[in-house]
N, C-alpha and C positions, 0 to 999 in steps of 0.2 A: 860526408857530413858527420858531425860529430853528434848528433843529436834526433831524432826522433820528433816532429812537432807532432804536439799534441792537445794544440788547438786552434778548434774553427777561423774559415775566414772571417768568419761576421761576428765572430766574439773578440780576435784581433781589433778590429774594427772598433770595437765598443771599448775596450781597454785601454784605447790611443786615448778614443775621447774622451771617456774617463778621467784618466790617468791628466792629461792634458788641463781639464778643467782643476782638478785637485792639486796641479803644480802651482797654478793661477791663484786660485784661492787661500792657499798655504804664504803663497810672498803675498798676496793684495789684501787680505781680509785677514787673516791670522795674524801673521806675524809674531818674532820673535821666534823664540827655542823652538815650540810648540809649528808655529808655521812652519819654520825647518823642515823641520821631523816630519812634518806632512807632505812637504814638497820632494823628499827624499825618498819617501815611499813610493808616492805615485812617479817617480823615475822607477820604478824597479818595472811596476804595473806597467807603463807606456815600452820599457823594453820587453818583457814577455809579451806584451801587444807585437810590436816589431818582428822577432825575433820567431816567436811560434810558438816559444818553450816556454812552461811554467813549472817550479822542479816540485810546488809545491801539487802540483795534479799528476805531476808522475810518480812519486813519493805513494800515492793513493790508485795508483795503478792506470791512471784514463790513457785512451787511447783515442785515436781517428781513427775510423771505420779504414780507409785506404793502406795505415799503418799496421793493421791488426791481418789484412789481406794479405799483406806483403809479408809478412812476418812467418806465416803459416809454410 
């Protein structure tokens, strides 16, 4: 694995739905440039949901308790 996750399952969880709601809202309610740009982001969010990885909480050090184990 190329990558390190470094974060929880249940914040995962919460970034899908997030992320998911803000795509929806960005094309249905915003719209235009502005909706774009909304709906572009929460892609990023809903893939660091997926994926595990956020570069912006490794950038700042976070870690999982299991990766910090392993690491030692």
């Amino acid at each position: 694995m190329f990558y390190v996750k470094n974060v929880p399952s249940w914040e995962r969880v919460v970034r899908v739905i997030i992320g998911l709601i803000a795509i929806v809202a960005g094309i249905q309610m915003v719209g235009g440039t502005w909706g774009l740009l909304l709906a572009v982001s929460a892609a990023g969010i809903v893939a660091s949901g997926l994926f595990g990885f956020c570069p912006a909480c490794a950038m700042v050090g976070r870690r999982l308790d299991k990766a910090a184990k392993q690491a030692k």
